[in-house]
N, C-alpha and C positions, 0 to 999 in steps of 0.2 A: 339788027345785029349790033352789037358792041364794038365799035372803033379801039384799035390797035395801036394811038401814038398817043406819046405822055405830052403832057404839059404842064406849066407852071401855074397855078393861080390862089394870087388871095382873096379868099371866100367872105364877103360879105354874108354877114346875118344878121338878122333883126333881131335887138337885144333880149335878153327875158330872162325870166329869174326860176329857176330849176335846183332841184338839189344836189350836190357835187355827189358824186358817184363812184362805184368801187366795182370789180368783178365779185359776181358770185357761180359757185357751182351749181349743178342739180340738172335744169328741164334744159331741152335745147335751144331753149329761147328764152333768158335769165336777163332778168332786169337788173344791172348795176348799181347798187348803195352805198353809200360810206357817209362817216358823219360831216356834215358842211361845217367849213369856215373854221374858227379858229375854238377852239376847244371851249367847252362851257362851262366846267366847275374847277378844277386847279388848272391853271396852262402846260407849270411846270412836268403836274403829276401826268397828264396824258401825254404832253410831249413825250416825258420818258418812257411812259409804256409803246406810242408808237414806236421809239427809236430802238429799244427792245425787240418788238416783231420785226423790224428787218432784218432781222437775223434766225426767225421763226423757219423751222424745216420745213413746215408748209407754205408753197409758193403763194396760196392763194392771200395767207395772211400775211404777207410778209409785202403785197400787191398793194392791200389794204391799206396797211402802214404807212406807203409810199403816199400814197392818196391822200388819207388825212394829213401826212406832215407836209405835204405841199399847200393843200389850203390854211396853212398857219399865213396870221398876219408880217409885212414886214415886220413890225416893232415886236414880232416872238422872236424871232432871229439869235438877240443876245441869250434866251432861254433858250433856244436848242442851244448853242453853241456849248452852253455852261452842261448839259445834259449829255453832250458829248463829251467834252472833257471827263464827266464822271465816270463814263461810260469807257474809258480804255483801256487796254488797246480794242481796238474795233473788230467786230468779225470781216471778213472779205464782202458780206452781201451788203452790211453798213455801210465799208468802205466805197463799193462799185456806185451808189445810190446817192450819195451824198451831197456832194457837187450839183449834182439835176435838183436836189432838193432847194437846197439853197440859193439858187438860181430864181430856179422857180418862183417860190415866194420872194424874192428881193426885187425880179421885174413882173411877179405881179400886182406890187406897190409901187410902181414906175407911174408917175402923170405924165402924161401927153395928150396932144393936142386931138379931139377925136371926134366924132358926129355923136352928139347922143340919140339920136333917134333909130340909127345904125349898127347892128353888133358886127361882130367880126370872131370869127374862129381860130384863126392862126397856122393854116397848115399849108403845105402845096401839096396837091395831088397830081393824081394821073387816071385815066379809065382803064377800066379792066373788066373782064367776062371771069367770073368764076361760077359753079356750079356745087351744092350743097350735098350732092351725094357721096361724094366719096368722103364727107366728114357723118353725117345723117342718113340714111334711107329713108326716113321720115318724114324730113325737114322738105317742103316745099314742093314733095312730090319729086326732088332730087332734078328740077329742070335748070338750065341756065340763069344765072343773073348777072345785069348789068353794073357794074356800082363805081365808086372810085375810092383808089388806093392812097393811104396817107402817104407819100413818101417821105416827110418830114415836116416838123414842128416849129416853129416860133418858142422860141422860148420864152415865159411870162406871162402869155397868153391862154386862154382856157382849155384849148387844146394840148398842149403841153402839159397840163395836170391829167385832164380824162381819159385823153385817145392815145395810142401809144404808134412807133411808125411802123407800116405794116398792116394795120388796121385795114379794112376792107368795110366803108360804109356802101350797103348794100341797099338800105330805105330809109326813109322818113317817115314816122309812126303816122302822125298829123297828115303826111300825104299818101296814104297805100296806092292811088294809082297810077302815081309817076313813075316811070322807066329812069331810069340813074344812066343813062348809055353815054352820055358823054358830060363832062366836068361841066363846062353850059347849063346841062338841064338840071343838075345838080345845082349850080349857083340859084339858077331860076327859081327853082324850087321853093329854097329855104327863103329869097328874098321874097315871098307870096307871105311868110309869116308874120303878124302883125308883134310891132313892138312891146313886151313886156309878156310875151306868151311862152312857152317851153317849148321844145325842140326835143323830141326823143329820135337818137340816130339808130338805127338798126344796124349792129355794127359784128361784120363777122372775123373772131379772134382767134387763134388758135386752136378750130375746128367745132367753135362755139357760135352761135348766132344772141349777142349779148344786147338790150335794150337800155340805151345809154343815155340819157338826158343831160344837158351842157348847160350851164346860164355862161352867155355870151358878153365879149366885151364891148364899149364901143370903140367902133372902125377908127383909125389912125386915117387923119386927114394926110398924111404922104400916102397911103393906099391908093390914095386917087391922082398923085403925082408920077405915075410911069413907072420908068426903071432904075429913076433916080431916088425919089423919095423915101419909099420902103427900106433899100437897103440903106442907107445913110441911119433913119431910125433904128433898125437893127444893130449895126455896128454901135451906134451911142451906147443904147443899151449892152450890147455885150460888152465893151470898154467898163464900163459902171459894175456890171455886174463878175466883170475879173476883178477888178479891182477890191472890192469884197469880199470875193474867196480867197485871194491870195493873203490879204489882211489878216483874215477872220479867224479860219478855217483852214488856208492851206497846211500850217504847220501843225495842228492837231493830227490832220490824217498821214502825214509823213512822219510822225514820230510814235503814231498809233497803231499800225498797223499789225498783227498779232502773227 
């Protein structure tokens, strides 16, 4: 049976190199794509076209968008920025988005001190029972599953690009026959994967059961400093990372806005 009380934990995982990932439509079980890393023939000319689809009527590309312009390197920063500027006044789906993006890419060019042998994912969870049939009759024969709920994000971190909160990882491709029942077995889990492997989360979104692969970062040695460590690192980084939007950026989207 699936335990009923939340907790907090940062998820240790073993590093590995996977493709950064995107929603897609179709089978009820959809593997996640989008293109990795920082744009490969103009910067400028894809940035713009991602920053274009965030404001695409279709949710799923406008998903996409987000995804690719998150894995832009810090040093594209000043090319979005110039890409928005061209870009004004903004639409409202631009505007909602924009902030997480730049965040995003600016702490996840942050160095700190970290285990490289170690990945880390960046989320806090909780356990939760959910069951597949009232989104599939299909899906799993519609029986209960164990899994845990993203409640939130680390900002910078890999999970903050791939997984979104609300997320409901339900398996791990690599382990089909672990039980996810509680946040434990879940850490236990993924720390069995050897370093430099991929991780495909089986991750139920929006009434979609999506197969998600993550390349992980490594673990922040305050991770392993209690209740002090972690957030102290946190706070650095979000100090840093206001201080660049408000710079950068804040006044583009207050005077853009359409």
């Amino acid at each position: 049976m699936c335990r009923a009380w939340s907790i907090v934990l940062f998820v240790s995982i073993p590093a590995i190199a996977a493709p950064a990932t995107q929603p897609s439509s179709g089978s009820p079980e959809a593997e996640v794509t989008a293109t990795k890393g920082a744009p490969t023939t103009n910067p400028a000319d894809e940035i713009r076209m991602w920053f274009a689809d965030l404001a695409h009527s279709d949710a799923a590309v406008r998903e996409e968008a987000m995804v690719n312009l998150m894995g832009l390197r810090r040093g594209d920063l000043p090319k979005l920025r110039k890409v928005v500027e061209e870009s004004l006044p903004l639409a409202p789906s631009q505007t909602e988005v924009l902030r997480r993006i730049v965040i995003q890419v600016f702490l996840a060019g942050d160095t700190y001190e970290g285990n490289p042998q170690t990945g880390f994912l960046g989320i806090r969870m909780a356990p939760t029972s959910v069951s597949l049939r009232d989104f599939n009759p299909d899906a799993v024969q519609g029986r209960p599953l164990c899994g845990v709920v993203v409640e939130s994000r680390m900002p910078g971190f890999c999970a903050g690009r791939m997984l979104r909160d609300g997320d409901v990882i339900i398996g791990i491709t690599e382990r089909p026959h672990v039980s996810l029942q509680t946040t434990p077995d879940f850490a236990a889990a993924i720390q069995d994967v050897a370093p430099g492997d991929t991780v495909h989360f089986e991750v139920l979104r929006q009434g979609q059961v999506r197969r998600i692969p993550i390349t992980l970062d490594p673990r922040p040695n305050d991770a392993d400093q209690g209740v002090i460590g972690m957030p102290d690192l946190l706070e650095r980084r979000r100090k840093e990372s206001d201080a660049l939007w408000d710079g950068e950026f804040a006044s583009l989207v207050k005077e853009g806005i359409s």
